[in-house]
N, CA, C and O of each residue as an XYZ file, in Angstrom:
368
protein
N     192.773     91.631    142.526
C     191.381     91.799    142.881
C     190.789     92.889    141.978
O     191.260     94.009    141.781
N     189.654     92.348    141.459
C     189.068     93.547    140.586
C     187.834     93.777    141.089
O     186.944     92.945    141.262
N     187.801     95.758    141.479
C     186.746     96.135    142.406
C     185.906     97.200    141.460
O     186.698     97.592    140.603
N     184.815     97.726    141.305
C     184.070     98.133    140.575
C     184.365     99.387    141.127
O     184.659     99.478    142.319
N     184.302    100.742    140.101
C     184.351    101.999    140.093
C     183.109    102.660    141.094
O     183.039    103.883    141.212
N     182.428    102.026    141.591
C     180.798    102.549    142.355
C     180.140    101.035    142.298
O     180.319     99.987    141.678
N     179.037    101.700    143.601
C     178.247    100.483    144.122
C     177.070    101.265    144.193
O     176.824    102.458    144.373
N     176.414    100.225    143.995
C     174.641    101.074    144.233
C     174.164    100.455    145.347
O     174.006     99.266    145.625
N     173.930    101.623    146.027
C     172.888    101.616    147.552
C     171.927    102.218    147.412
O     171.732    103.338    146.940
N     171.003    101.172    148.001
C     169.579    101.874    148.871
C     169.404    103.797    148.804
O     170.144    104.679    149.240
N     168.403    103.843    148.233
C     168.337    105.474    148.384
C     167.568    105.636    149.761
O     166.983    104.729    150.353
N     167.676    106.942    150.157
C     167.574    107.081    151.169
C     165.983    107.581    151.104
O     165.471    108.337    150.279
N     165.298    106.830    152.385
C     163.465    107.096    152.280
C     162.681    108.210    151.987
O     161.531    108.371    151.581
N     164.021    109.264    152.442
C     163.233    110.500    152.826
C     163.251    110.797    151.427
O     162.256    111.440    151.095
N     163.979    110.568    150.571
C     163.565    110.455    148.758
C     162.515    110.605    148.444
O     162.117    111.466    147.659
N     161.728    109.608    149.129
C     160.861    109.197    148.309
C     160.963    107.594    147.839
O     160.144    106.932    147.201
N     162.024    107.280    148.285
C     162.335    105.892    147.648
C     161.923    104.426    148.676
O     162.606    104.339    149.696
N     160.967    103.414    148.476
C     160.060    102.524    149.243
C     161.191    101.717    149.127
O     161.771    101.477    148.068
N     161.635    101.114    150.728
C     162.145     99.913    150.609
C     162.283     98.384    149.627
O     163.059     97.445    149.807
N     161.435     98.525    148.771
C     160.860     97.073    148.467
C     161.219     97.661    146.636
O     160.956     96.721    145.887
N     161.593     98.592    146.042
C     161.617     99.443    145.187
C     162.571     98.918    144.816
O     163.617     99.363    145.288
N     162.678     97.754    143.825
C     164.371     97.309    143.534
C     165.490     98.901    142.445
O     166.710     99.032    142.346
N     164.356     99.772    141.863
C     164.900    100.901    141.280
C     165.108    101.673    142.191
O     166.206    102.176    141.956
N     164.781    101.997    142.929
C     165.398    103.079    144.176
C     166.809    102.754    145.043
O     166.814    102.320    146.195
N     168.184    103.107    144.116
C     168.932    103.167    144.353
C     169.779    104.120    143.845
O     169.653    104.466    142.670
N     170.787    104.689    144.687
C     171.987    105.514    144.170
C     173.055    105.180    143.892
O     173.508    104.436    144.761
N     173.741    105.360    143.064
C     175.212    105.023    143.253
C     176.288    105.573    143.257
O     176.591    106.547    142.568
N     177.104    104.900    144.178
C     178.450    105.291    144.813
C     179.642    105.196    144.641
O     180.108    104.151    145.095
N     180.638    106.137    143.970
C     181.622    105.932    144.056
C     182.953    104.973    145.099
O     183.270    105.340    146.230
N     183.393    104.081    144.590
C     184.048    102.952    145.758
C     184.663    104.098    146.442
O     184.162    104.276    147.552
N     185.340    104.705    146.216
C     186.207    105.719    146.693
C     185.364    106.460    148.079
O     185.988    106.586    149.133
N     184.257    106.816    148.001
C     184.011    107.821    148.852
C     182.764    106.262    149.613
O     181.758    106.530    150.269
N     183.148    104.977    149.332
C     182.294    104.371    150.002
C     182.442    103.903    151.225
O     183.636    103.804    151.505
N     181.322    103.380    152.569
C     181.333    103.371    153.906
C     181.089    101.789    153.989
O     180.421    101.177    153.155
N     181.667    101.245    155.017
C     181.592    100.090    155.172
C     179.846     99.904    155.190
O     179.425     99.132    154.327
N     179.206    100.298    155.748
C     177.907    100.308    155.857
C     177.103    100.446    154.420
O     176.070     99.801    154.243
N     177.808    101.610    153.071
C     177.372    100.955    152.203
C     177.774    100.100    151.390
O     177.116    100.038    150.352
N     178.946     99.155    151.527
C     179.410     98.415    150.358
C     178.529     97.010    151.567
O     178.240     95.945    151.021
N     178.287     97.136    152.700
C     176.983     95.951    153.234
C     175.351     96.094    152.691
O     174.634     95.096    152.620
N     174.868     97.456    152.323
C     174.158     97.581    151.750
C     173.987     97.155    150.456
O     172.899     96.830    149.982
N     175.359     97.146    149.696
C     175.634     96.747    148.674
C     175.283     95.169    148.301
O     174.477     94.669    147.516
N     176.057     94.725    149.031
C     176.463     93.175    149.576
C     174.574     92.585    149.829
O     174.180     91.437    149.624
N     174.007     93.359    150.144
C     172.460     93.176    150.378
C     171.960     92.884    149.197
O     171.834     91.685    148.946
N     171.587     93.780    148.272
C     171.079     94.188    147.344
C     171.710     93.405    146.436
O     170.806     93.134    145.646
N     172.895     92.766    145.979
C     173.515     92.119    145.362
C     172.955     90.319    145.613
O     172.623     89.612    144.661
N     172.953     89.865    146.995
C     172.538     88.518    147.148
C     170.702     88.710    146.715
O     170.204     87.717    146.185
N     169.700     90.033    146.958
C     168.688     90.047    146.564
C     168.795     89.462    144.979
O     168.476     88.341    144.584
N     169.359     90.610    144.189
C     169.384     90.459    142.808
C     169.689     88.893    142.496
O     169.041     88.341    141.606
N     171.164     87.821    143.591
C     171.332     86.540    143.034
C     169.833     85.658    143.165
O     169.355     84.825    142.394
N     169.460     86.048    144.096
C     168.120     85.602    144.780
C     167.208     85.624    143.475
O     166.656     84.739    142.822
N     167.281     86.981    143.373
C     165.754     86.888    141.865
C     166.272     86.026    140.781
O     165.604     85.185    140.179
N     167.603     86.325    140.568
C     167.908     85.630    139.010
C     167.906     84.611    139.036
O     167.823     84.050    137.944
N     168.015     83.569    140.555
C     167.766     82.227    140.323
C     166.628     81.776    140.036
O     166.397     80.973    139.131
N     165.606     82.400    141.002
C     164.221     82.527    140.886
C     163.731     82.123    139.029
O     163.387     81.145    138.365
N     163.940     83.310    138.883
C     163.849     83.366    137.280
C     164.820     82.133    136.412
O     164.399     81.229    135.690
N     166.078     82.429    136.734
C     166.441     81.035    135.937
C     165.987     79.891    136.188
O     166.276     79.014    135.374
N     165.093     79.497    137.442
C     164.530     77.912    137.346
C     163.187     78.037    136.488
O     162.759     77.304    135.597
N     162.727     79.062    136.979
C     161.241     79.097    135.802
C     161.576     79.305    134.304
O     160.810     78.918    133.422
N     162.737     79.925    134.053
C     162.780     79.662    132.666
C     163.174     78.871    131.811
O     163.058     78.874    130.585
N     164.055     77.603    133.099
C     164.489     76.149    132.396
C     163.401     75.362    132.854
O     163.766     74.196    132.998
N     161.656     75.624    133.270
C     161.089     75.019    133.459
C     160.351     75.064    132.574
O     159.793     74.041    132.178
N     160.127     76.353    131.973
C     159.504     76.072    131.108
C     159.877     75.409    129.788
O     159.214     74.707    129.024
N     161.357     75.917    129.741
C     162.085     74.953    128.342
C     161.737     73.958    128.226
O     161.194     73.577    127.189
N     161.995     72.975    129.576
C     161.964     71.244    129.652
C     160.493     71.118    129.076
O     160.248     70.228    128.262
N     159.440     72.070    129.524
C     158.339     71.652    129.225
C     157.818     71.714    127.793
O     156.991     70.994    127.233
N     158.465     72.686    127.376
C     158.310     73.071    125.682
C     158.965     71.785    125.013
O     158.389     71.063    124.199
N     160.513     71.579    125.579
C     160.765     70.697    124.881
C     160.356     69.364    124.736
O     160.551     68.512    123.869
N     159.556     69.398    126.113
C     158.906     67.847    125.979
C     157.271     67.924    125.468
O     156.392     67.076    125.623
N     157.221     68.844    125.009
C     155.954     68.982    123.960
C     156.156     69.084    122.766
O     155.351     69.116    121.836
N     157.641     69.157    122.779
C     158.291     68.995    121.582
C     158.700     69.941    120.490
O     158.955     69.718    119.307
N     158.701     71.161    121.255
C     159.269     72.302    120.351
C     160.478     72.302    119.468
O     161.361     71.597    119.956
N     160.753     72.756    118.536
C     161.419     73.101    118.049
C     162.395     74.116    118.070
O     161.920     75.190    118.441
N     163.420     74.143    117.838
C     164.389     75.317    118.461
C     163.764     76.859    117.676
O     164.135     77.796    118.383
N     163.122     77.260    116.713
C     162.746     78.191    116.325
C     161.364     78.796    117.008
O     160.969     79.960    117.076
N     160.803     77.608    117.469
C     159.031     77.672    117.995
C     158.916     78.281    119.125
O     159.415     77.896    120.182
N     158.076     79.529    118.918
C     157.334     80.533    120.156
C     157.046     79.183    120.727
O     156.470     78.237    120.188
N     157.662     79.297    122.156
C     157.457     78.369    123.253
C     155.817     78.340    123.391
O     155.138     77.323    123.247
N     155.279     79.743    123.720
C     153.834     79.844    124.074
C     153.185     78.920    123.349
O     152.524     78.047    123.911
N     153.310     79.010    121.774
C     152.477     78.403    120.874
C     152.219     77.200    121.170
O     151.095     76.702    121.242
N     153.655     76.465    121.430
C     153.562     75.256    121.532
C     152.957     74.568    122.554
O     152.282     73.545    122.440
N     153.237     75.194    123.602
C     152.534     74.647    125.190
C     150.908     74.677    124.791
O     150.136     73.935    125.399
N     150.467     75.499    123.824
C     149.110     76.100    123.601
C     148.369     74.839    122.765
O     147.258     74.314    122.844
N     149.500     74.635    121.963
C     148.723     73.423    120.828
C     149.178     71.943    121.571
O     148.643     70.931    121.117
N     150.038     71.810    122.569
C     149.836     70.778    123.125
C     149.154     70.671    124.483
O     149.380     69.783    125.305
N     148.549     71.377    124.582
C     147.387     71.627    125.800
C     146.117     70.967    125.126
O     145.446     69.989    125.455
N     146.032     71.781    124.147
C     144.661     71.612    122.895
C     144.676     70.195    123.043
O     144.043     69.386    123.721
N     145.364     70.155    122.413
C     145.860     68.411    121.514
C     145.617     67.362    122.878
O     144.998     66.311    122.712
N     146.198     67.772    124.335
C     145.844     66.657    125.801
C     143.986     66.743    126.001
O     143.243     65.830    126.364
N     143.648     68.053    125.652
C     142.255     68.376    125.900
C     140.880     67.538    125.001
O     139.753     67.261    125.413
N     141.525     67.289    123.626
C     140.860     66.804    122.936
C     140.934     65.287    122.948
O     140.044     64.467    122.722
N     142.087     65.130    123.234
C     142.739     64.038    123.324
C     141.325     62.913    124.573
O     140.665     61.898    124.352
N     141.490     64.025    126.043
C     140.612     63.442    127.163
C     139.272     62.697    127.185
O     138.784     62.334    128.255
């Protein structure tokens, strides 16, 4: 089993640190850690899987869409969505 040297938990409010603050965290040595924070941990960890999926579907959404406008593997995605927007607009 391979366990990480420290875990980052939730800082504590009276910080200063807002619940919703994905940077407001400390981190903890495994060694001196409490069941309560390696669940905090365990929190903050399914958040983070949570966002990155988030983000990885929008960013293979936008691929599919580039690529079916027909980008090129070198082509600023933006550009392209931009000149094939143009191109449906004029097109109408």
């Amino acid at each position: 089993m391979h366990l990480p040297s420290s875990i980052s938990v939730p800082a504590p409010e009276a910080d200063g640190a807002r619940e919703d603050d994905e940077e407001a965290v400390l981190y903890k040595p495994l060694a001196r850690a409490t069941l309560t924070d390696v669940e905090a941990h365990l929190q903050l960890l399914s958040a983070q899987i949570a966002a990155d999926t988030r983000r990885h579907r929008a960013l293979k959404e936008l691929a599919d869409l580039a690529r079916a406008a027909g980008a090129m593997a070198d082509a600023p995605l933006f550009e392209v969505l931009a000149s094939a927007t143009a191109l449906r607009e004029v097109a109408a």
